[in-house]
C-alpha positions, 0 to 999 in steps of 0.5 A: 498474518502480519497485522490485524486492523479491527474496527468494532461496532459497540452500540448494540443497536441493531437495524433491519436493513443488512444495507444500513449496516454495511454503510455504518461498518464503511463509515466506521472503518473510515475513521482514522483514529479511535471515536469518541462514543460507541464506535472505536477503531482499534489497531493492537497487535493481534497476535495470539488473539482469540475470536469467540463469534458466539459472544462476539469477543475478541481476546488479546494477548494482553488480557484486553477483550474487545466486544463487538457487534459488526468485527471487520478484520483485515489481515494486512499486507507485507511486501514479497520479494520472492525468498530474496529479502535481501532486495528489499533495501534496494526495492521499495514496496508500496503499501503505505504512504510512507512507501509511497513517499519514500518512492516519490523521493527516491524517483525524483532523486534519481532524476538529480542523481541523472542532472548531475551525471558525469557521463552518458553512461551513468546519466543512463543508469539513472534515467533507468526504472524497472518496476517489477511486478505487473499486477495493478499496482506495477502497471499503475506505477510504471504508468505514472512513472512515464507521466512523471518523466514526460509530463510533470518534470518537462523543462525542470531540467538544464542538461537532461531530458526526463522524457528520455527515461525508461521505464521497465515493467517487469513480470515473471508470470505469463502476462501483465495484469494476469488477475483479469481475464484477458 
């Protein structure tokens, strides 16, 4: 687990309806910050954390006990670059906005690197995109990737044009998309 995000439920006020509940744990674990009151998001490392579900505690590594009444625990997520971590400095993941923004800046670099090329070669090169991985994500991003190259960047170019990228989806299992039936 490489991170734990809890959002605790502290108001000790119990309703009848399991649907009431659910709604009050999503409108809980929307909040961006901790809340004023009886509700509160926490993000500490949980890391040598204890869970006793009978009390309804959780007990850091710290010493800090957070007690609960409704615990939602989501174990994260870290990028997988199949026993190569090497590429990781050349493979942007995208499981945060800022690695989002950082592909948003690499792509549309990418597209500059390619106005200003020397030749057709490297103009190529940098008109060459692969996404790998084809689960949601990947298809989802190889999609947007065309659309940003033959629709959102048409005519923002002297010498290039966007709609000539390639884009490369690229999937070592046996299918895209293998999570859904086929």
């Amino acid at each position: 687990i490489t991170g734990i995000a809890a959002v605790v439920h502290q108001q000790r006020q119990h309703t009848g309806s399991g649907e009431l509940r659910r709604q009050q744990a999503r409108r809980i674990a929307r909040a961006h910050q901790a809340a004023a009151g009886n509700h509160g998001v926490v993000r500490p490392d949980f890391k040598g954390h204890r869970t006793d579900t009978a009390a309804q505690r959780v007990s850091l590594a710290d010493g800090m006990t957070l007690a609960y009444d409704d615990l939602l625990v989501a174990s994260g997520a870290t990028h997988a670059y199949f026993g190569h971590d090497e590429w990781a400095a050349h493979a942007s993941g995208l499981k945060t906005l800022d690695d989002a923004m950082t592909l948003r800046r690499r792509i549309l670099l990418a597209f500059e690197q390619a106005e200003n090329a020397p030749s057709d070669a490297e103009r190529n090169a940098w008109l060459t995109f692969a996404v790998v991985g084809a689960g949601p994500t990947g298809v989802e991003l190889a999609g947007t990737l065309a659309e940003i190259a033959r629709h959102t960047l048409k005519n923002e170019f002297r010498h290039i044009d966007p709609a000539k990228a390639h884009v490369q989806l690229i999937e070592a299992g046996p299918r895209v998309l293998a999570t859904f039936p086929p």
